[in-house]
N, C-alpha and C positions, 0 to 999 in steps of 0.2 A: 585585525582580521584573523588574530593566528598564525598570522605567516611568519616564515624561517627562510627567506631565501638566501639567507647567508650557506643555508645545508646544513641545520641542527635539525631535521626531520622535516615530514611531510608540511603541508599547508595545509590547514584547518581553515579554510576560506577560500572564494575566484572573488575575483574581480574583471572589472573592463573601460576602457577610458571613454566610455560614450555613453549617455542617455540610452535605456530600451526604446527603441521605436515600435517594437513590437509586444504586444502584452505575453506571449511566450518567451520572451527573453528578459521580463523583469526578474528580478531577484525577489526569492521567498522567505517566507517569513512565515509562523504559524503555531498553534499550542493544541491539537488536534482538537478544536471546533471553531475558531474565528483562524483563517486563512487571510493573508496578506501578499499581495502584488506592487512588487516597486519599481515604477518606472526611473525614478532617480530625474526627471527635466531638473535643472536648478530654477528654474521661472517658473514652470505651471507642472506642479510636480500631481504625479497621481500617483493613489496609492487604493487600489481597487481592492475592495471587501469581501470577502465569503464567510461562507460556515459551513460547516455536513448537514446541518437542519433543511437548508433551500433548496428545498426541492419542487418540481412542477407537481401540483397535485392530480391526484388519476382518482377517478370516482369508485367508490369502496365497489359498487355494482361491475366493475370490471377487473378488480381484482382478484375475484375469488378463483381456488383451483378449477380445474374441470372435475364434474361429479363423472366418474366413468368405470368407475368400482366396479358398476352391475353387470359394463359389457368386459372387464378384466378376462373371466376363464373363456371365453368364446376367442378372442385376443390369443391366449395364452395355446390353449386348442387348433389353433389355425397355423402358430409360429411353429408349433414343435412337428406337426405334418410338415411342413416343408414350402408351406406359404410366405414366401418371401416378401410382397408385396402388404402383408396383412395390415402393421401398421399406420399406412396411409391413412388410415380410414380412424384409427384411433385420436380421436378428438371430439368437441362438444360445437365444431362448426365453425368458431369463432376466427376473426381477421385476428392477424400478430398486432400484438396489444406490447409499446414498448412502458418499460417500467416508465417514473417518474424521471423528469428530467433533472440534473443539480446544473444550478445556474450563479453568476456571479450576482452578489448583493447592487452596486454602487462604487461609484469610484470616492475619493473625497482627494477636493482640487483644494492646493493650497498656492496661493497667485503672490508672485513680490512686485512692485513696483517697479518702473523704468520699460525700457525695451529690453526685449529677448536678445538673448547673446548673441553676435555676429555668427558669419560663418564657420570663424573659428571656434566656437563656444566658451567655455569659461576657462578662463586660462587656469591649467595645472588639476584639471577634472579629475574625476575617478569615483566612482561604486564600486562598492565591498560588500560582502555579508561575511560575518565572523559565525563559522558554523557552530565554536562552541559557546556562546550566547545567542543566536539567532539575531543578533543587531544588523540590520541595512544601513549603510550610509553613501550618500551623495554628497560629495563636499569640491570647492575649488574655486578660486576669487573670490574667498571672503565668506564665502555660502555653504552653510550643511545643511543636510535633513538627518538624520536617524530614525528608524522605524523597526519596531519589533513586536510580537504578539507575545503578551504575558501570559507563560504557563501559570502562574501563580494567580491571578489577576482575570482570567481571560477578557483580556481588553486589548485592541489594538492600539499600539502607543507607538505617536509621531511628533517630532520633537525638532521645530525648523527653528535658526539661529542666521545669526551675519546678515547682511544688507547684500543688494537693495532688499529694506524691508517689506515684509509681509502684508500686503494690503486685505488680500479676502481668502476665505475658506467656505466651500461650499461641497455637498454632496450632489454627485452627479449621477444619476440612473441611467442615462442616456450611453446602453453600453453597446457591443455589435450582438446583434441576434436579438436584441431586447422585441418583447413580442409589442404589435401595435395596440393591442390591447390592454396594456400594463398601464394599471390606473395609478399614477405617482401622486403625492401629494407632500409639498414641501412647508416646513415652520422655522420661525427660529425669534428664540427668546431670550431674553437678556436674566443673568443670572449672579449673584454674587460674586465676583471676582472674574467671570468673563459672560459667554455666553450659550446657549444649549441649539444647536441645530438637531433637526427631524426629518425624519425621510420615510413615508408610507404607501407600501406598494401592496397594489389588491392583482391577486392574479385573476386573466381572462379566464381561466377556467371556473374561479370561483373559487369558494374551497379555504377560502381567507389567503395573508400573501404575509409581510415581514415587516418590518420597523429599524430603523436604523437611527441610534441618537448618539450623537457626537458632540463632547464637553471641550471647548475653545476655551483656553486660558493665556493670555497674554503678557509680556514679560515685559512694564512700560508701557503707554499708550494706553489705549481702550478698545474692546472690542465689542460689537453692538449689532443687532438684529438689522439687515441689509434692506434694500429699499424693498424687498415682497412682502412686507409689514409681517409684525409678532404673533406667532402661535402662543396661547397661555401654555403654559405647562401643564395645568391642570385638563387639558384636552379641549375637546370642540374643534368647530370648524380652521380648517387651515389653507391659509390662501396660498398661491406657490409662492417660494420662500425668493430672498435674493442671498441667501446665505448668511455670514457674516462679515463686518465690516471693520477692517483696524485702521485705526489712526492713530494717530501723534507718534512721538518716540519712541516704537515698538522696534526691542531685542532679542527678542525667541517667542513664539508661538509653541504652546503644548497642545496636540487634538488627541483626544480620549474619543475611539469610538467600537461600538457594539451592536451588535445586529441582534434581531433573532426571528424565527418562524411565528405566525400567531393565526389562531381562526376566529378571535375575536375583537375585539378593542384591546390595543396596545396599552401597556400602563404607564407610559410618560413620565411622569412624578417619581414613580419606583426607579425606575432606569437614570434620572437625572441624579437620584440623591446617592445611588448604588455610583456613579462616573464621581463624583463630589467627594464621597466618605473616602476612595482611595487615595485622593490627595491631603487625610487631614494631617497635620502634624509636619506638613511640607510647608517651607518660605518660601513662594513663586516657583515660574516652571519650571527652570535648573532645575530645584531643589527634589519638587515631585516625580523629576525626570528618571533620577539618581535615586530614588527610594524604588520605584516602581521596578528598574532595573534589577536592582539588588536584588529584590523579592521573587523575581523569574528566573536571573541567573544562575540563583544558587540551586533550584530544579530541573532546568535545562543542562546548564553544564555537566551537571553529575552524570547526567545519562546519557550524553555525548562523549562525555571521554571513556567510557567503560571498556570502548575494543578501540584499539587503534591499530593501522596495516603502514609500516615502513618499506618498502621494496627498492631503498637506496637512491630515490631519484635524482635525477643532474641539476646541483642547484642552480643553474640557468634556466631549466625547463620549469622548477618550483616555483622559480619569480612570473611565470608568466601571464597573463592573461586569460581566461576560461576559453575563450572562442580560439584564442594562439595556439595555446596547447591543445587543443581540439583539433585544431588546422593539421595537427601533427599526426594523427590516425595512431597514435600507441606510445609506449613507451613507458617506463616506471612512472614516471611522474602521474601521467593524466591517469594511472590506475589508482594512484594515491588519490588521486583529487577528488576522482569518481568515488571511490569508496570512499571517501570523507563528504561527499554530496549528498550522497544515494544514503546513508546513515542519519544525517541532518535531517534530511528531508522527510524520510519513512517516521522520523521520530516526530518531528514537527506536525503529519499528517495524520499520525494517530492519537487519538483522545478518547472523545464523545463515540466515535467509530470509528475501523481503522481505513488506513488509505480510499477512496476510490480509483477508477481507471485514470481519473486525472489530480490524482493524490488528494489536495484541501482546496487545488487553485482552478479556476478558468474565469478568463475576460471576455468568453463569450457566451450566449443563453443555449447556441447551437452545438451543445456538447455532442462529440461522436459516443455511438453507443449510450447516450443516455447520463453519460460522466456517473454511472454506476457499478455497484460492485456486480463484476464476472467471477463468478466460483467452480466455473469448472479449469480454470487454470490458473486465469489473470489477479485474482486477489491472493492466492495461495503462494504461487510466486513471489509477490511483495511481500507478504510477512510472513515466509517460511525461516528467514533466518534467525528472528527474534529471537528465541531462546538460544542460539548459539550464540546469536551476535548482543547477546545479556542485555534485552530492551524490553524489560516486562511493561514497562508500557505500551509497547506496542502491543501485546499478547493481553494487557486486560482490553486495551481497545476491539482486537479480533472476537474476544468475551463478549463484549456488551453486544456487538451483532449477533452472534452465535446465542448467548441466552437470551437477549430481547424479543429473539424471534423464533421460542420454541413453540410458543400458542399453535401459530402458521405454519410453521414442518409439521407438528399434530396433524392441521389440517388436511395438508395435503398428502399424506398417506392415509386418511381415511378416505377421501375425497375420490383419488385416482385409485390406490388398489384397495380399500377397504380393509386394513389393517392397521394396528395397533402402531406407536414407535412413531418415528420423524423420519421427512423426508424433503432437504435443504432442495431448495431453487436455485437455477443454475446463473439468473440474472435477480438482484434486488436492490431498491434505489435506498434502504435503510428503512422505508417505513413501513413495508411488507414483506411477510417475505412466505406468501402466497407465491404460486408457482403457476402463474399467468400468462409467461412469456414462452411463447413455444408458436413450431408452424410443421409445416409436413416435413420440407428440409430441415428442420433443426427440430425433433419431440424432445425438447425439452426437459417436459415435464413426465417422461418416464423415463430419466435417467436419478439411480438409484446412488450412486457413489457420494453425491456431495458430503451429505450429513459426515461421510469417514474423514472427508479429506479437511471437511472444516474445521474439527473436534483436534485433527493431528498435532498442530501448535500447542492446544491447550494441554492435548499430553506430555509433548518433551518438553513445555515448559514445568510442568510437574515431576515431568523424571530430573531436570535440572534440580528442581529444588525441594524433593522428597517429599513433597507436600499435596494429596490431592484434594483439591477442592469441590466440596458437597455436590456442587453445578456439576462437575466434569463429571460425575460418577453417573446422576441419576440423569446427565444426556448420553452416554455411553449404554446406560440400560435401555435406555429407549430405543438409539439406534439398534442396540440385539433386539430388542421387543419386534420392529419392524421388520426383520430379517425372520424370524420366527415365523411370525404369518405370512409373510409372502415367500418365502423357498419354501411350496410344497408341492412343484410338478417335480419330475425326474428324467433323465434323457434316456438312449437308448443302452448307455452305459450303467444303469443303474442311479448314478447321482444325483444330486439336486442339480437341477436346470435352473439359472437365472434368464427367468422372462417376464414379461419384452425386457429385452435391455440395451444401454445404448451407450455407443462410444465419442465422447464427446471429440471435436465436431464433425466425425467421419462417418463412413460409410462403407460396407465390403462393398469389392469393385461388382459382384455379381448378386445383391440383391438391397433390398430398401435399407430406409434409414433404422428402424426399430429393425432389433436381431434377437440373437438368444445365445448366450456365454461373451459378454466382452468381457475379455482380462480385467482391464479396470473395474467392474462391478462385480468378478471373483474377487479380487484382490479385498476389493476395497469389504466385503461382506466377509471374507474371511478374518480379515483384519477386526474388524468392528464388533466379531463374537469374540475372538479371541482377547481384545482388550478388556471388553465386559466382564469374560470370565475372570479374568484378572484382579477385576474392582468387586466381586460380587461372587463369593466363596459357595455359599449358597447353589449357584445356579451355574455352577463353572462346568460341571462334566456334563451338563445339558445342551451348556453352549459352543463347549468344542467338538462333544459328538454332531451336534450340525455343521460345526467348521469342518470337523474331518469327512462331513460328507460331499462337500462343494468339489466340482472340480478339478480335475488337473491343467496345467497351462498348457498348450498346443506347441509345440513347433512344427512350424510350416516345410513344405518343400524345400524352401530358399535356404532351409536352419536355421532362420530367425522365429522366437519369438512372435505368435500368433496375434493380432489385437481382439481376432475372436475364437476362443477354445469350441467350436461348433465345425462338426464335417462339413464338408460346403461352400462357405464362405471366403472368398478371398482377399487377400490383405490390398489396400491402397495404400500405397507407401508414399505417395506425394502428398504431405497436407505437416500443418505446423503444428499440431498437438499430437502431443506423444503419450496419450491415453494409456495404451497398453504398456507400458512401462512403470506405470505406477509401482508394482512391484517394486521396482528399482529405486526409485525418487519418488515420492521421498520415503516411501516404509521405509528399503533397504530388506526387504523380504527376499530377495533377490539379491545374492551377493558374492562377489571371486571368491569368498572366505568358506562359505555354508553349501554355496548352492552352485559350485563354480560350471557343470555344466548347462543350467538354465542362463546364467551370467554368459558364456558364451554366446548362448542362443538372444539373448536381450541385444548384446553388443551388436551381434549382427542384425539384428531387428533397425539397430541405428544407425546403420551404417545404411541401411537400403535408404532411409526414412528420408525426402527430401525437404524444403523449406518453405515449398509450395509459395507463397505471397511475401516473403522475406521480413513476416514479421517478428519485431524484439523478441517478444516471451517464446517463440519458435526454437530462435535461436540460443536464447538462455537457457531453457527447458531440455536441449539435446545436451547443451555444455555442461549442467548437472548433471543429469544419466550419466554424462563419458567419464564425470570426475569419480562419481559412485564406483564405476567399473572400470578406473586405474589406466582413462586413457588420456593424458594428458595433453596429447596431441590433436587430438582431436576436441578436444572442452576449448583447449588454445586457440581453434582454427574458427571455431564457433564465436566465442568471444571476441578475436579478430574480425569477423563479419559485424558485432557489432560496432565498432571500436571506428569500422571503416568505411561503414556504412550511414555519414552522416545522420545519427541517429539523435544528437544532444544540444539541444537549445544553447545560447549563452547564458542560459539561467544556470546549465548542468539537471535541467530534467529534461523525459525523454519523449521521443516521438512514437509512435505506434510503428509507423513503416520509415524504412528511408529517406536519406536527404529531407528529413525532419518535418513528416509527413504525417498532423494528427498528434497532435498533443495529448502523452499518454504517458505514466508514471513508472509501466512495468520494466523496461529496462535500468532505470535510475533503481528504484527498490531493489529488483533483484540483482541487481551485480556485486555488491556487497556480502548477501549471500553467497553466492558461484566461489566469490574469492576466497571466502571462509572454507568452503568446502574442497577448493583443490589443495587448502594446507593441510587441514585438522578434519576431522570425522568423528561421528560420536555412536555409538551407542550404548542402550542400557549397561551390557558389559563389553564392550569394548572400544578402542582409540585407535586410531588409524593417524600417523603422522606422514605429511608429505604425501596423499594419495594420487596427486595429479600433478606434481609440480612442471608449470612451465617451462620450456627450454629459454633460457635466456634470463630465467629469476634465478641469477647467481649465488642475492643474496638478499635477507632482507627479516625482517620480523613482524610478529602478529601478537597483541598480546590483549590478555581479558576474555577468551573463548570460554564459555561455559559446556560442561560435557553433560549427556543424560547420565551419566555416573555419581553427579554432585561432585564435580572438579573443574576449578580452572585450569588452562593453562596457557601459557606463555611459551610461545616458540620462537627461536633465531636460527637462521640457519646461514653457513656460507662455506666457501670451497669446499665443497663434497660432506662438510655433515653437519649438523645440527645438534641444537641442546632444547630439551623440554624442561620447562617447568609445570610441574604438576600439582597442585594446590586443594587436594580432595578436602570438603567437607563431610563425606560418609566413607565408613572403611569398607573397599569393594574389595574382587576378586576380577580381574578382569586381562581380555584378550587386547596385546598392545601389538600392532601393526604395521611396520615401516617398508621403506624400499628396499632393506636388507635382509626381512623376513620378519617371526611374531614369534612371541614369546609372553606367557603369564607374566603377570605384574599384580602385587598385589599394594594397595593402598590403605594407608589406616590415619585415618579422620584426624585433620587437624597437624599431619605433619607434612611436610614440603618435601617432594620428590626431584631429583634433579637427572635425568637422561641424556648423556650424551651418544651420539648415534649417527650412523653414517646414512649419506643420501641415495645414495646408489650401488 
């Protein structure tokens, strides 16, 4: 598993001495496109399938934006008079149309002979997952499974051994939520060396559905097409399957299985000989077990160990149990764990695309929210720390959603405002990302900010590694392209008006949902020409003469931090998104160092800000802002909400709301983040050490952080000070920042800096 509970460092794995009984509390597994669920039974074990491809299909006739360009300056005319309500009416008619649903594939049941264990179960029990291989095992009187998702491979690989032996393996559709309309069709074919089972499902809506074939090789004995008689392989009719069937002196069963999306006739043959070629060169399933392994390991691990968080914990707490030390509401340890979870997991979920709201997993069809990506807060969150937390895998994953779907942001700035430039959706299930989903309470679809916030990763992951990529540049110009044609009214102050605009998902207490100046859509449009300018010399004093004309930020009454820079409008401070703070988290455009009386004013913006529904990324979401703005008691007390707020399965992923309410990945993804951010800080020129440190982290280390500077480094810190390692790859000029004050530091590429420094 990784584990040290002797006290040589953190643990790299949970564990629990029980079967999941619940598919939220199986253990994960994944290579960001086939997703794995392990329930661990030692008799009727299941191991439930997904992918980012399954999704519920939505008819292209309902996807498209609202055409509403024409009625735009009437809109726009009505907001700046003083029409609060005007809004309402901005729509093409249409019901809230949710995106595509993502749903689990199948389970696949592997059965051993005898009776189920007594009440006491199997003597000397226990599931593991080792986070730095991604390996699950269920093992105890005599009996293992192992289960893992080959990044190398993408093939789920399950690997049963020990007695009572293994009599049958079957794919199981039959999951909770599955719709009644789900046309299943099972096969299973006998094949050189064991057997091929099939699994085809047509969805009720139509639209085509998925395929699931799974390669049984057995270790001794025989394994053979079960009594629902043989599908050829070669296709045709398929009667329901009985799975597969082992007998004689069977000693470990191998299942190779793979899913995928399709709208037409699945290729069976392709997919049988593709499960087949990866075991050539292997002697039985041991053998193939142990190749397969290797080939994913040496992928996964690498990227796993890249950051690792020591915070000293009690090697009694270390040995514990996931749900034990959860029972525990805090302490070094479960922070360890968690940040070694929440790391696993983000990496495991990102591939093909990155995380969903329910990362790669769900065992049920009845995903909340649609089990899709939310981009006004909720997926940003999860892979905001990527580039810090040095997991460019997860940041090409954020890519491939980001450029897969610039056709569709096209669209929808022509669509709604009739301009040039992209304009991202604030909900998309991966296969549109058409801006559909909107209602009178939530317009959606004329909030302006996404395209900034989603591009942001790809930038520091570029300021990380001095390299910009052709994509990032010519999405960057679009976003300025869009900005250009649409900031052309002006307020009464002379500047560019941003309208309609909208703060996601509030409201001023004293008038409609669409406004005119949210912080967040200054922020985010000042930010998005300024970057542009940056990438594109040519057209840089164009685009910051429009930046320099946007705007100023308001401060209110209260001295907080306005969420809308517009006369008029009054702030709701009760609600979980902290929109207007953008500036702060994650630009950092807003900051104690540059801008330290706006930073005042933010601060107190977050101090009114309540938590409204007590959701995770609520909570997460204020605990960065406070770490940003050097309060570390406050990030603490926030994080303690989560920590105390039964929020975390026995898997160690997370729930949306409390006492573990809603199966949702944002807390798990983002707190790894948070934790990165109350030690080390980055930007282009400057490092911030210790910015939030918690009262109580005596002592502890973090090391592999990658800076937007092109620098690692390595921190320890303990009674009252700390040493950095500094590791620049480019020679910078840059502002270093501690609890005892800042001072120039200059760096020159390729030589090792070493800082010792006090805490306080």
């Amino acid at each position: 598993m990784g584990a040290d509970p002797a006290g040589g460092g953190p643990v790299h794995g949970t564990w629990e001495a029980e079967p999941a009984a619940r598919w939220e509390d199986a253990f994960l597994s994944g290579n960001g496109r086939h997703g794995a669920l392990v329930h661990g039974d030692p008799h009727d074990e299941r191991v439930i399938v997904t992918h980012h491809a399954l999704v519920r299909p939505v008819p292209a006739a309902d996807t498209r934006p609202p055409r509403l360009a024409a009625r735009l300056a009437e809109l726009q005319d009505r907001l700046l008079a003083g029409d609060t309500a005007a809004g309402d009416a901005f729509t093409d008619g249409r019901p809230l149309r949710w995106v595509g649903a993502f749903h689990p594939a199948f389970a696949v049941r592997v059965r051993r002979g005898g009776a189920p264990p007594g009440p006491g179960g199997v003597p000397g029990y226990r599931r593991e997952v080792a986070f730095a291989t991604g390996v699950v095992r269920a093992f105890g009187g005599g009996r293992e499974t192992r289960v893992f998702v080959s990044r190398a491979d993408d093939v789920v690989v399950q690997y049963v051994t020990g007695g009572p032996a293994v009599t049958g393996v079957r794919l199981d559709a039959d999951l909770p939520g599955a719709p009644p309309g789900l046309a299943v069709r099972h096969g299973a074919a006998p094949l050189p060396g064991g057997a091929l089972l099939t699994l085809r499902a047509r969805h009720p809506e139509g639209g085509g559905g998925y395929t699931g074939v799974a390669l049984v090789v057995a270790d001794g004995g025989e394994a053979a097409p079960g009594s629902g008689g043989a599908e050829p392989v070669g296709g045709g009719a398929a009667p329901d399957g009985g799975g597969v069937r082992l007998r004689g002196a069977v000693r470990g069963v191998l299942v190779l299985t793979r899913v995928h999306r399709h709208t037409g006739a699945p290729d069976v043959p392709a997919e049988a000989a593709r499960l087949s070629a990866l075991l050539e060169g292997s002697e039985g399933p041991a053998a193939g077990y142990a190749l397969l392994l290797a080939r994913h390991e040496e992928a996964h691990r690498a990227a796993y160990e890249r950051v690792v968080l020591d915070l000293g914990g009690d090697p009694a707490e270390r040995a514990l149990p996931g749900s034990a030390l959860l029972a525990r509401r805090g302490g070094a340890a479960l922070l360890e764990r968690l940040f070694a979870a929440g790391r696993y997991h983000l990496l495991s979920a990102s591939g093909m695309l990155p995380p969903r709201l329910v990362g790669l997993w769900t065992g049920d069809w009845d995903t909340a929210w649609s089990g899709a990506f939310t981009t006004d807060a909720n997926l940003n969150l999860q892979t905001a720390s990527a580039p810090a937390a040095d997991l460019p895998e997860v940041v090409e994953a954020h890519a491939a959603l980001v450029y897969g779907q610039l056709d569709d942001w096209r669209d929808n700035a022509r669509a709604v405002f009739g301009a040039r430039g992209v304009v991202a959706p604030a909900h998309t299930d991966g296969v549109s990302g058409h801006a559909y989903h909107f209602q009178r309470a939530y317009p959606l679809h004329v909030w302006t900010a996404g395209a900034d916030w989603l591009l942001l990763p790809l930038l520091e992951h570029a300021e990380t590694t001095g390299e910009a990529d052709p994509r990032l540049v010519g999405a960057l110009a679009e976003a300025a392209r869009f900005y250009e044609d649409f900031l052309t009214r002006t307020g009464p102050d002379g500047r560019v008006a941003v309208v309609p605009s909208y703060s996601p998902e509030n409201r001023p207490a004293d008038a409609g949902w669409v406004a005119v100046n949210a912080t967040m859509d200054i922020a985010a449009a000042r930010h998005a020409l300024t970057a542009a300018a940056a990438h594109l010399p040519a057209e840089a004093a164009r685009l910051r003469a429009l930046a320099a004309r946007l705007p100023a930020y308001r401060v209110n009454g209260d001295g907080a931090l306005a969420e809308w820079a517009w006369p008029g409008l009054t702030d709701t401070y009760d609600h979980r998104h902290l929109s207007h703070l953008y500036p702060v988290w994650p630009l950092g455009e807003v900051n104690p160092y540059d801008t330290p009386g706006l930073a005042r004013a933010a601060h107190r913006a977050l101090e009114l800000r309540g938590a409204e529904n007590d959701s995770a990324h609520g909570h997460l979401h204020q605990a960065l802002v406070a770490a940003r703005l050097r309060d570390a008691g406050r990030a603490a007390g926030s994080l303690r909400r989560v920590l105390e707020g039964d929020f975390f399965h026995a898997s160690l992923m997370s729930s949306h709301y409390p006492r573990r309410r809603v199966y949702n990945a944002d807390a798990a993804h983002t707190l790894p983040g948070l934790l990165i951010e109350l030690l080390v800080q980055s930007a282009p020129d400057r490092l911030v050490l210790l910015p939030a440190l918690p009262a109580g982290w005596a002592r502890g280390a973090l090391r592999g952080v990658r800076t937007r500077f092109g620098a690692r480094v390595d921190l320890r810190w303990r009674d009252g000070s700390c040493t950095a390692v500094v590791r620049p790859s480019r020679t910078a000029r840059i502002d270093l920042r501690t609890p005892a004050g800042g001072r120039p530091l200059e760096l020159t590429a390729g030589e090792e800096l070493v800082l010792t420094l006090a805490t306080g």
